[in-house]
C-alpha positions as CSV (number, residue, x, y, z in Angstrom):
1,X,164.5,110.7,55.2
2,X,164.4,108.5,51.8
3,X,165.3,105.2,53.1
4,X,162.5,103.4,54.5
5,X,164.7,101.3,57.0
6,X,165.4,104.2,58.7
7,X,161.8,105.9,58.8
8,X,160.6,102.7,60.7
9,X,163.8,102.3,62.6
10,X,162.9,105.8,63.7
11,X,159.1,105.2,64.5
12,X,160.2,102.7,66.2
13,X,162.7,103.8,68.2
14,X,160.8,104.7,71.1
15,X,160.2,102.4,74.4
16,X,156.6,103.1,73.9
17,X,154.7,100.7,71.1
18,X,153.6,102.6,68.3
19,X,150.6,100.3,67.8
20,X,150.1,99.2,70.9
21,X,150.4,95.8,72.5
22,X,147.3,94.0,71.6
23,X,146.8,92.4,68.2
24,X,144.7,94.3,65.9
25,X,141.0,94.5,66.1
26,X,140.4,92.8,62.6
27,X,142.9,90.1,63.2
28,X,140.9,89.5,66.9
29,X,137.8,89.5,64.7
30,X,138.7,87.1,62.3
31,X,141.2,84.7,63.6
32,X,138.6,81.9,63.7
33,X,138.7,82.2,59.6
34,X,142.9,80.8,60.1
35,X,143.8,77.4,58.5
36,X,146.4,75.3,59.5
37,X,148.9,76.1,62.0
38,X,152.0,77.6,60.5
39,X,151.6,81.6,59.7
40,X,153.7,84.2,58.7
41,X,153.4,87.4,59.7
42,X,155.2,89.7,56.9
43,X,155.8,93.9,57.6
44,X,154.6,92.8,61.2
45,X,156.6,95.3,63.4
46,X,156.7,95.3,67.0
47,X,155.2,92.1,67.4
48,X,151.8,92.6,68.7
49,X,149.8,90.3,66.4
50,X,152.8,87.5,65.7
51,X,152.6,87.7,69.6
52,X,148.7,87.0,69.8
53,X,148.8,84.0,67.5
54,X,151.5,82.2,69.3
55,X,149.0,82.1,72.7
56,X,146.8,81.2,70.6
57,X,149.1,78.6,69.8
58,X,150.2,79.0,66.4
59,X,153.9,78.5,65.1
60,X,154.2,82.0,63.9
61,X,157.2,83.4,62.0
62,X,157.2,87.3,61.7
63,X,159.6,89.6,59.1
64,X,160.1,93.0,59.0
65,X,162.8,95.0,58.0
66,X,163.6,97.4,61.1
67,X,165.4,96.0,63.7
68,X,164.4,98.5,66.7
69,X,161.0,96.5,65.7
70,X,162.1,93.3,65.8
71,X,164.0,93.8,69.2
72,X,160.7,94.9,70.7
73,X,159.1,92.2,69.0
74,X,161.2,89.7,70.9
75,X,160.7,91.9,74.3
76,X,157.0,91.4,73.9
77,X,156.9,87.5,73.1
């Protein structure tokens, strides 16, 4: 598999989360370091830590490039 659209498509394609449904331990560590309140979340998957910063109340934009990962994404928010 050379294309990297499908490789993450593929990973994730399952109903499970790959990662997990809570944000990241370092983001959880370090969110108190964020400025401002626009963020944008790049490669960010299935959503967990675009999903985290919105409660928290930011106006978060994610991006990635498999869309089994952004439909997720949009199941978890």
């Amino acid at each position: 598999m050379n294309n990297p659209v499908d490789f993450w498509d593929d990973r994730f394609a399952s109903s499970d989360y790959a990662y997990g449904k809570e944000p990241n331990d370092f983001l959880k560590a370090n969110t108190h370091y964020i400025t401002g309140e626009k963020i944008l979340c790049l490669a960010e998957g299935e959503g967990r830590n675009a999903v985290y910063l919105a409660k928290l109340g930011y106006e978060v934009t994610l991006v990635d490039f498999s869309s089994a990962a952004l439909s997720k994404a949009k199941a978890l928010a």
